[in-house]
KETORKE-193985 format. One line per field, with one value per residue (C-alpha): z, x, y. Coordinates in steps of 0.5 Angstrom, whole numbers, plus 500, padded with zeros to 3 digits. Each point is the difference from the previous one (the first is absolute). Example, Ala and Ser with C-alpha at 12.3 -4.5 7.8 and 13.67 -1.06 7.14 Angstrom:
REM KETORKE-193985
w 516_498
u 525_502
v 491_507
//
This chain:
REM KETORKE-193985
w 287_508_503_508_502_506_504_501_502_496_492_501_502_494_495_503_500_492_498_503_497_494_501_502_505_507_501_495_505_506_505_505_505_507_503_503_499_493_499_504_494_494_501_503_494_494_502_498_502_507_503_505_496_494_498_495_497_499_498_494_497_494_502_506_502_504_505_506_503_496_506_503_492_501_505_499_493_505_504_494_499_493_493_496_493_493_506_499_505_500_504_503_505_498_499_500_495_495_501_506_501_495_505_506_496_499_492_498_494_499_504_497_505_501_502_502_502_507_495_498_507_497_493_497_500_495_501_497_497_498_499_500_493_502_501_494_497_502_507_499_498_507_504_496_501_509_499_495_506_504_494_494_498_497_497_501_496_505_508_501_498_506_503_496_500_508_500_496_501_506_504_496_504_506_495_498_507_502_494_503_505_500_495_505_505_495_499_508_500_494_505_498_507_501_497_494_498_500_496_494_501_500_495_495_500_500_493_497_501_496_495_498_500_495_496_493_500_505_507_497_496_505_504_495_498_508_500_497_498_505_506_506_497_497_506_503_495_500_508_498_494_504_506_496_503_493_502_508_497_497_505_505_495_499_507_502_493_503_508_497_496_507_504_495_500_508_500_496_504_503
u 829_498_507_501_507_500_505_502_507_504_501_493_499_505_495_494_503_502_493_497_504_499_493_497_494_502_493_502_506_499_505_500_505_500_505_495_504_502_493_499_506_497_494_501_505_497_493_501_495_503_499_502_497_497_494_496_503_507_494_499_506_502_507_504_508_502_505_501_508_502_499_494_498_496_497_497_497_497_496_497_494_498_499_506_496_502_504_507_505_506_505_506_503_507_502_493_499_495_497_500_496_496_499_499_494_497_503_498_504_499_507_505_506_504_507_500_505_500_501_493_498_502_497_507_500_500_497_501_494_498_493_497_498_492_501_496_503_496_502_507_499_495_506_505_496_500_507_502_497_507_505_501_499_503_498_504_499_501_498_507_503_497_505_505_496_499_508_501_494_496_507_503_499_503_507_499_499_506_504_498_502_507_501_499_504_506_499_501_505_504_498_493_496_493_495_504_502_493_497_505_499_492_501_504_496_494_502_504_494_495_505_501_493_499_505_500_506_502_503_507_500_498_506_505_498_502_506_506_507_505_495_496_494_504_504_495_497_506_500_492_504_506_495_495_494_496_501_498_494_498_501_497_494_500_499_494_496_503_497_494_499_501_495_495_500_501_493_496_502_495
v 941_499_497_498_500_494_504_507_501_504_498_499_507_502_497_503_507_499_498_504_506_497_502_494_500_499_497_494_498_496_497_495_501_497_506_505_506_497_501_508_501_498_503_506_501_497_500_492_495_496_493_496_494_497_504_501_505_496_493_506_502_498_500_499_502_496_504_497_497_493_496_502_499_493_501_507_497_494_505_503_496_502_497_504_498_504_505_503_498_504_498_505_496_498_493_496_495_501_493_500_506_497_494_505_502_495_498_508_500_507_504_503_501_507_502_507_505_505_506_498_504_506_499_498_492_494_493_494_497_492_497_493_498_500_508_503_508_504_497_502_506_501_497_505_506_498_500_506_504_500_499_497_493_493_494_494_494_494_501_497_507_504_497_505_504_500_499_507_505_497_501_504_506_497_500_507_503_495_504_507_496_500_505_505_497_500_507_502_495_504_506_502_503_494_504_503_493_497_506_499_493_500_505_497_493_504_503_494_497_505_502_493_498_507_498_496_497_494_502_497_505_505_497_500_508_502_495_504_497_500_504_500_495_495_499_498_495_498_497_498_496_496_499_497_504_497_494_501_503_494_495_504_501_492_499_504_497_493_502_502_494_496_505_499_493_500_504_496_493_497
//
C-alpha cells in the first residue's frame, strides 16, 4: 500500500504514528500539507514524505486519506488536479457526505468515510466506519487497517448512522472530560483539596472504564455488584434516577446526531 494523507494536522499525525508502529514503511507514506511547520514535523518525526502540493508521489498512491478541515474540504479536493482512477479514498473529516465528496472527485466512487475519535491521538480511539457500495473487500480491509493504526474499528450498515456514531464516540470524549469535570468539583465542594478531588476523579473513571472493558459481564452488572441495598451507591443512583439523568443522556445524545446531520448537509450545499 502507498498511502498520501491530504493534510497533516493531528489525526493525521496520530495514523501516520500507528502505521508505522505497525511496521509499515515510512517511505511508502506521503503527505501533502500547506503548513510549512506542519510539514518540518512530519518529516523530522516520521521520515514521511512531504509537500506543499499534488506530486507525483500523491498521483501514485493507491490510496489517499483525506485529512484536512470539513470546510476547507472541496476546495483542497479542487486543488488536486489528479485523476483518482482504482484510488482509495478515505475520508476522516467529520460531517462530509459521502455523495458529495464523491462529487468533489469528480464522481469517484471508490471512498469510504470515518468517524474517529481524539483518544485515536494516543492509540486508544475507535472510528466509525460506512463505504459506498462500489468499495470492493480487499478495499475495506485497507481502509480498516489505516484506522486500526489508532484504535479499534466499527462498521456501520447505513451512513446515516454515523451520525450516532459522531453523536456518542466522535464526542463522546468532551461528555467524559465534562463528567471528570464535575466530578472532582464536587468532591472539593464536599471538602476534598483541588488536586485530590481530580485524582480520584481521574483515577475512578480511568479504572471503571478499563475494568468494564476487561470484563464479561454487561456495565449494569458491573453497577449493580457496587450498588449495596441501603448504602452510599444506591443513594446516588437513586438522585441519577429521580433526576432523570438517562434521559437528559439521551436527548443530548439525539441532539448532537441531529446537529450533525445539518452541518453535513450545510457542507455539501453548493
Amino acid at each position: 500500500m502507498n498511502i498520501a494523507f491530504l493534510g497533516g494536522g493531528n489525526m493525521a499525525s496520530a495514523l501516520i504514528g500507528g502505521l508505522i508502529a505497525q511496521g509499515f514503511d515510512a517511505a511508502a507514506i506521503h503527505v501533502v500539507e500547506v503548513n510549512p511547520a506542519a510539514r518540518e514535523r512530519l518529516a523530522a518525526r516520521y521520515a514521511v514524505q512531504v509537500g506543499a502540493a499534488p506530486d507525483a508521489a500523491l498521483r501514485a498512491c493507491d490510496t489517499l486519506v483525506l485529512a484536512v478541515k470539513p470546510q476547507d474540504m472541496r476546495t483542497a479536493l479542487g486543488a488536486l488536479g489528479i485523476e483518482f482512477g482504482a484510488m482509495l479514498v478515505i475520508s476522516i473529516a467529520a460531517g462530509l457526505r459521502l455523495e458529495d465528496l464523491s462529487r468533489w472527485t469528480g464522481g469517484h466512487r471508490k471512498i469510504v468515510r470515518c468517524m474517529p475519535n481524539t483518544p485515536a491521538l494516543i492509540g486508544r480511539g475507535i472510528s466509525g466506519l460506512y463505504a459506498l457500495p462500489e468499495v470492493g473487500q480487499d478495499e475495506r480491509a485497507r481502509a480498516e487497517k489505516v484506522l486500526a493504526a489508532v484504535g479499534e474499528v466499527v462498521w456501520v450498515d447505513s451512513e446515516a448512522l454515523l451520525d450516532p456514531v459522531t453523536a456518542l464516540s466522535g464526542s463522546g470524549p468532551a461528555y467524559v472530560f465534562w463528567f471528570i469535570e464535575q466530578l472532582a468539583a464536587a468532591g472539593e465542594r464536599l471538602g476534598l483539596e483541588t488536586q485530590t478531588a481530580r485524582r480520584l476523579a481521574l483515577a475512578t473513571v480511568r479504572g471503571a472504564a478499563e475494568l468494564a472493558a476487561g470484563a464479561e459481564e454487561s456495565p449494569a452488572v458491573l453497577r449493580e455488584r457496587v450498588t449495596s441495598k441501603g448504602g452510599t451507591t444506591e443513594a446516588a443512583l437513586k438522585v441519577f434516577a429521580e433526576e432523570r439523568m438517562g434521559e437528559r443522556l439521551a436527548r443530548a445524545l439525539e441532539a448532537a446526531s441531529r446537529r450533525g446531520a445539518e452541518l453535513g448537509a450545510a457542507l455539501g450545499e453548493d
